[in-house]
NUKOLVO-508561 format. One line per 5 residues: number of its first residue (from 0); for each residue x, y, z of C-alpha. Coordinates in Angstrom, 1 decimal, padded with zeros to 4 digits. Last residue first. Layout:
residues N
NUM = X/Y/Z  ... .
***
This chain:
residues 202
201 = 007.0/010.3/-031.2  007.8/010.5/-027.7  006.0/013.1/-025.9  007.8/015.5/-024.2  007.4/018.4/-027.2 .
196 = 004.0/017.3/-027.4  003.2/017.6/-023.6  004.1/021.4/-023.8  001.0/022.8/-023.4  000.9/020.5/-019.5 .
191 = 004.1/021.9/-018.3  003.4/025.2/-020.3  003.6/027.2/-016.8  005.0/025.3/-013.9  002.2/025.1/-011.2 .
186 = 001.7/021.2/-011.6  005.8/020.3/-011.5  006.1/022.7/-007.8  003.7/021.3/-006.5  004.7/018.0/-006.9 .
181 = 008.3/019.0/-005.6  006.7/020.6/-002.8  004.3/018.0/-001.8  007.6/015.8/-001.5  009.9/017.9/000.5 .
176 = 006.8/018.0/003.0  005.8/014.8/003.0  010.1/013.8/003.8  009.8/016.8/006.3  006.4/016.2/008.1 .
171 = 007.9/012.4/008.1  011.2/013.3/010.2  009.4/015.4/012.3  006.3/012.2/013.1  009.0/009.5/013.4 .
166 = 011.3/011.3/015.8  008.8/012.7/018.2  007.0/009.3/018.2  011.0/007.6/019.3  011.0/010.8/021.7 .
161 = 008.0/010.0/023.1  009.0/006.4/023.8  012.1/007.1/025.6  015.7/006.8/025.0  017.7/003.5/024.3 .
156 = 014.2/001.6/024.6  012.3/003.9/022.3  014.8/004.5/020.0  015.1/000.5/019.5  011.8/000.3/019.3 .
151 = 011.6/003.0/016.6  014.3/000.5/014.7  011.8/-002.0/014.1  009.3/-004.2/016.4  005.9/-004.4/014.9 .
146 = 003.3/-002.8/017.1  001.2/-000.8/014.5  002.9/002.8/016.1  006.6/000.5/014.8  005.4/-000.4/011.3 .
141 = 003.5/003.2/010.7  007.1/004.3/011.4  009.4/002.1/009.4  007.1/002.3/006.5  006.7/006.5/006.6 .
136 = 010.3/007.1/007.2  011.3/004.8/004.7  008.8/005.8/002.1  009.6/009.7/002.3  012.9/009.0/001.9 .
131 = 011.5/006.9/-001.1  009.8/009.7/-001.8  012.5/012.2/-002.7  016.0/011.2/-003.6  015.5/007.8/-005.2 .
126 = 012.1/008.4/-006.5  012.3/012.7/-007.9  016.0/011.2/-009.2  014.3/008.7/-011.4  011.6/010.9/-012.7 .
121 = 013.4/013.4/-013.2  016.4/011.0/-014.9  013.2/009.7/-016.8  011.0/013.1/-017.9  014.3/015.3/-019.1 .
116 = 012.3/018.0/-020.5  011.8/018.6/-016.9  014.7/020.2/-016.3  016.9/019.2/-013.3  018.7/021.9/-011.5 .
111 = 016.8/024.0/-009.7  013.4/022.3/-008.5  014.7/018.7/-008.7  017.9/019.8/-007.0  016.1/021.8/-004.5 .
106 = 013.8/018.9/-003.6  016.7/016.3/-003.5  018.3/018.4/-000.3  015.7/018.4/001.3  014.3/015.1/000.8 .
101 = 018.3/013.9/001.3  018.3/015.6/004.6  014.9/013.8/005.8  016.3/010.9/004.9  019.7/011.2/006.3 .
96 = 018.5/011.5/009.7  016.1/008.6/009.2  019.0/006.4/007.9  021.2/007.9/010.8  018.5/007.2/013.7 .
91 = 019.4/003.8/014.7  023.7/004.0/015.0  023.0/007.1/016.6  020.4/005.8/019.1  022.7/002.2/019.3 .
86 = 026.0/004.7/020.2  024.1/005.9/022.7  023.0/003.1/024.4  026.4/002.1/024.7  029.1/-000.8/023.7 .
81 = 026.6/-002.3/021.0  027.2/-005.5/019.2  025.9/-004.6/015.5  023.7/-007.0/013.4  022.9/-004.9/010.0 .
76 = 019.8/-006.2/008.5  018.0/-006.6/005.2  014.5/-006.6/004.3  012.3/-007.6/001.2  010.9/-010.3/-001.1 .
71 = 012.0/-013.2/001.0  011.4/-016.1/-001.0  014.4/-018.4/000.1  015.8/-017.8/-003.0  015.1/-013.6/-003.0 .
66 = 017.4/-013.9/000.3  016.5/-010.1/001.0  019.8/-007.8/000.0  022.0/-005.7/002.4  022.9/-008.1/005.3 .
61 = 025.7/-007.4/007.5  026.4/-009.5/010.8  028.4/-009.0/013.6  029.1/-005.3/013.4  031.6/-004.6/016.7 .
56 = 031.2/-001.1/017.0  034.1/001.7/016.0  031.9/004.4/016.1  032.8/005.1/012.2  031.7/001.6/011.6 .
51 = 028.7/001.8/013.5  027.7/004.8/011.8  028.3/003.8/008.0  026.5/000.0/008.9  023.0/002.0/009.9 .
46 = 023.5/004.0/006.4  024.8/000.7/004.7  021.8/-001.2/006.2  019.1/001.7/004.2  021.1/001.9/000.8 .
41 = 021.1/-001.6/000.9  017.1/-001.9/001.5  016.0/000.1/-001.5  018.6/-000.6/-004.4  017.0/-003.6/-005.4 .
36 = 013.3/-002.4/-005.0  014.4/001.8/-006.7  015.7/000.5/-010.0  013.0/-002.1/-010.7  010.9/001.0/-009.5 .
31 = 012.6/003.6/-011.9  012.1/000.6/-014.8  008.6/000.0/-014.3  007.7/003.7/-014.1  009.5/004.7/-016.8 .
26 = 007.8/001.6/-019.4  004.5/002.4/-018.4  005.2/005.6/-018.4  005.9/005.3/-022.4  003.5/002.8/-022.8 .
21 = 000.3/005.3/-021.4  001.9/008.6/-023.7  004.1/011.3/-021.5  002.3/014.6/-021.0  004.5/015.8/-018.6 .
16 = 001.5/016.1/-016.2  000.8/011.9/-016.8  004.3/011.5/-016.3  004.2/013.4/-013.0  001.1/011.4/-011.7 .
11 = 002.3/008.5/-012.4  005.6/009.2/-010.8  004.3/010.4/-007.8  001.7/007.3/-007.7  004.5/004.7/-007.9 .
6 = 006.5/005.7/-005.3  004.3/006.8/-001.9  001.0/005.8/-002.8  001.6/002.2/-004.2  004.4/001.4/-001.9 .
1 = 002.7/002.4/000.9  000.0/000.0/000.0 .
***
């Protein structure tokens, strides 16, 4: 479901503003989410594996890819032996940190740098940079309110439960946020929708 709303309606929704033809985003949004699945849960461990290796923490285990042979379809971990309960909050919170930094920061570039004429590496950045920082932060948090143990239980226990709620509700207000904007910012461009023909493929 999250899936659904959070990456593959955005792009939908772009392509269809761009003006692109039905195969065409078909064939964008099948590849940017091909793209975005395999890269998804590495990118996440290595940003919980960065932090424990710069801490200098004992990382026991490391796994960045689901074992798609044993039919897992998602999830990865990164088994760390902690020497504090700090250095588990920091370890915890990075990927979250860096989402809501990489929404920012992907926003601005989408919005300044990246023309729209360009419909696939738009497309392709708007995913990777925008709402799937969006996605984590959502996923992990709806997980952990729903009872699920995740890494808001681990800020809960190293710290306290508000803060863990605190976390997960700023952090998605800025991922939504960076994410409404972009979209906004595509529908209120002038000529985005007149100029469908020059985007279209012939």
């Amino acid at each position: 479901m999250q899936i659904a709303l959070l990456i593959i309606l955005p792009l939908i929704l772009y392509y269809q503003r761009a003006g692109l033809r039905p195969s065409r985003i078909m064939l964008y949004v099948t590849t940017i989410f091909g793209l975005w699945y395999v890269t998804y849960s590495p990118l996440h461990e290595l940003r919980h594996l960065l932090p424990a290796v710069v801490l200098g923490e004992r990382v026991i285990e490391v796994q960045l890819f689901p074992h798609f042979m044993q039919g897992e379809l998602s999830g990865g971990h990164v088994t760390t032996q902690y020497s504090s309960d700090w250095s588990e909050f920091v370890i915890v919170l990075f990927p979250y940190l860096t989402d809501a930094l990489l929404a920012i920061f992907g926003a601005v570039v989408l919005m300044k740098f990246v023309p729209r004429s360009q419909p696939l590496v738009f497309g392709l950045l708007l995913t990777i940079l925008v709402t799937s920082p969006l996605f984590d932060v959502v996923n992990n948090y709806l997980a952990f309110v729903a009872g699920a143990q995740n890494d808001f239980n681990a800020i809960s226990y190293t710290t306290h439960a508000a803060l863990a709620h605190a976390i997960g509700i700023l952090a998605t207000a800025v991922t939504l946020g960076a994410s409404s904007i972009v979209l906004w910012f595509v529908f209120r461009q002038p000529g985005s929708g007149d100029q469908a023909s020059n985007l279209t493929p012939r």
